[in-house]
C-alpha positions as CSV (number, residue, x, y, z in Angstrom):
1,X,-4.2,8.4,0.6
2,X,-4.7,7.8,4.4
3,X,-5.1,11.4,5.0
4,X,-7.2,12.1,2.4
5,X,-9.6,9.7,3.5
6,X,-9.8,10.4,6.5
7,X,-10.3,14.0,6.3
8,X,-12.5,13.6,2.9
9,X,-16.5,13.7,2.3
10,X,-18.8,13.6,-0.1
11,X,-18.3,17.4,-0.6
12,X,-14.7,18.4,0.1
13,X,-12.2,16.0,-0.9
14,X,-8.7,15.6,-2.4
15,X,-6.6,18.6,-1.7
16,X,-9.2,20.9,-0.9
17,X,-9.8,18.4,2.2
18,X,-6.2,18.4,3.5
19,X,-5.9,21.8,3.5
20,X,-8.9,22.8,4.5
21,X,-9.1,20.4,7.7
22,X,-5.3,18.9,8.3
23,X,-3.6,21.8,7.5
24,X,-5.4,23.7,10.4
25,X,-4.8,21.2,12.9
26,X,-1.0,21.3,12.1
27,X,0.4,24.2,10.8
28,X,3.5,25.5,11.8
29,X,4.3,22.2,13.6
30,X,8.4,20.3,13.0
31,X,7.6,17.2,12.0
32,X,10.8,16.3,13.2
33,X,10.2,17.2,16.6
34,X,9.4,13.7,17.9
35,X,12.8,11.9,16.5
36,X,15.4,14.7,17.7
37,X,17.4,13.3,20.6
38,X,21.1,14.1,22.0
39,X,21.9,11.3,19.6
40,X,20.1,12.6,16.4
41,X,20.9,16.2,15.5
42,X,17.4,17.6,12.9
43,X,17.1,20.6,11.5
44,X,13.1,21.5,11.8
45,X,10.8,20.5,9.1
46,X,8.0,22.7,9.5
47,X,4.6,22.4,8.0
48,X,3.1,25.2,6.0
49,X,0.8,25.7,3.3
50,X,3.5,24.8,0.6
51,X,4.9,21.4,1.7
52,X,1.5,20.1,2.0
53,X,0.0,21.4,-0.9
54,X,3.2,19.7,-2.1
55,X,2.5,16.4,-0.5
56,X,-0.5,16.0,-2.0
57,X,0.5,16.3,-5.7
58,X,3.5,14.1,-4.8
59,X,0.3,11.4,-4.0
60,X,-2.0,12.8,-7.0
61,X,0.8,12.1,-9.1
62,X,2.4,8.6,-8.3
63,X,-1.4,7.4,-8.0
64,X,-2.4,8.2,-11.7
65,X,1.3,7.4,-13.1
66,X,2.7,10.5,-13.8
67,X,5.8,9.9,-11.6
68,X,8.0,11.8,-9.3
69,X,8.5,15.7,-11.0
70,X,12.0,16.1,-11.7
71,X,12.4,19.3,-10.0
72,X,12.1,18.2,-6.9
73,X,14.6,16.0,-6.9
74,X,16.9,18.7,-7.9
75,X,15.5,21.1,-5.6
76,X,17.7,21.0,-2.1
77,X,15.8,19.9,0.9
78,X,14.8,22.6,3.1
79,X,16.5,21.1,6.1
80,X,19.3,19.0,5.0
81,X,22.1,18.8,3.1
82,X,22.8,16.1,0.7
83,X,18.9,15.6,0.2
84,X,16.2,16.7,-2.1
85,X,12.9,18.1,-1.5
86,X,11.4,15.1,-2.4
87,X,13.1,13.4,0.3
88,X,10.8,16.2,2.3
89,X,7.7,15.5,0.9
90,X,8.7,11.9,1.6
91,X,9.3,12.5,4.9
92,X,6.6,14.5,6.1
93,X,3.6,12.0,3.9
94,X,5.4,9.9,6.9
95,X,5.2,11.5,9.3
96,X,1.9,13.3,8.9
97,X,0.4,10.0,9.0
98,X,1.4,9.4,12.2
99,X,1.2,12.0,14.0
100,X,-2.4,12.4,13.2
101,X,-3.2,8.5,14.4
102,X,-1.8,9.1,17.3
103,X,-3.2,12.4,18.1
104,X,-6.6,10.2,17.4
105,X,-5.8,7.1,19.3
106,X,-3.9,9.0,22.0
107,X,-7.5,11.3,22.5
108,X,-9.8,9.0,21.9
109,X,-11.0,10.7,18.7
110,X,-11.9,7.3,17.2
111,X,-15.6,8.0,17.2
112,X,-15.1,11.4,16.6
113,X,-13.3,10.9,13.1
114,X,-15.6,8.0,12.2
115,X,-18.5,10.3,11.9
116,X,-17.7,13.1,8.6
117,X,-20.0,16.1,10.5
118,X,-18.1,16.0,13.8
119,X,-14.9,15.2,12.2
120,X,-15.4,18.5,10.0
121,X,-16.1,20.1,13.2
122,X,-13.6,19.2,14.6
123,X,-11.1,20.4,12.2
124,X,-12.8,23.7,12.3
125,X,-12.8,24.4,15.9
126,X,-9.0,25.8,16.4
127,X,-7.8,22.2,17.6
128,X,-4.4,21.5,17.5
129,X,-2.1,18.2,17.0
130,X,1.1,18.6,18.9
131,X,4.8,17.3,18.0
């Protein structure tokens, strides 16, 4: 629900929004980038069009009741054993989250993102939020 509002207007919203402006800013990126270390061994959990396509339905659908779909928790992670994909889509609501706070806070985007026209702009221009 963060990311949607943040990268919603009064015209594009909801999914459309997210991929339309976050997706841009952050495909191809490993969300897992920032927590690998010589003491904690990740496989890459990249961001494409799927997973957050994905993400969002995960939120459209524990928002109006609906639950988690049952295939994704039999579904394998795509980066882990002994997890699901929902463990994925989990993960990477998580992570998204933060990753695009920072990249706000650490640039000084605050005004930027407060205003729906630049912000839109913004998302448009070819920027990038790095892991």
């Amino acid at each position: 629900m963060a990311l949607e509002a943040l990268f919603s207007d009064k015209q594009v919203y909801g999914k459309r929004a997210i991929k339309s402006r976050l997706l841009p800013l952050i495909d191809g990126a490993d969300l897992y980038a920032v927590y690998r270390s010589e003491f904690q061994s990740l496989h890459p959990l990249l961001v494409d069009k799927t997973l957050i396509e994905d993400v969002v339905s995960l939120r459209n659908e524990i928002a109006h009741g609906g639950g988690v779909p049952q295939a994704w928790l039999k579904t394998p992670s795509r980066n882990a054993v002994n997890k699901s994909y929902l463990d994925d889509l989990t993960d990477a609501g998580t992570a998204l989250v933060r990753l695009v706070w920072l990249h706000i806070l650490d640039n000084s985007l605050q005004s930027l993102f407060s205003d729906k026209i630049k912000m839109a702009s913004y998302c448009a221009s070819g920027a990038k939020i790095q892991t």
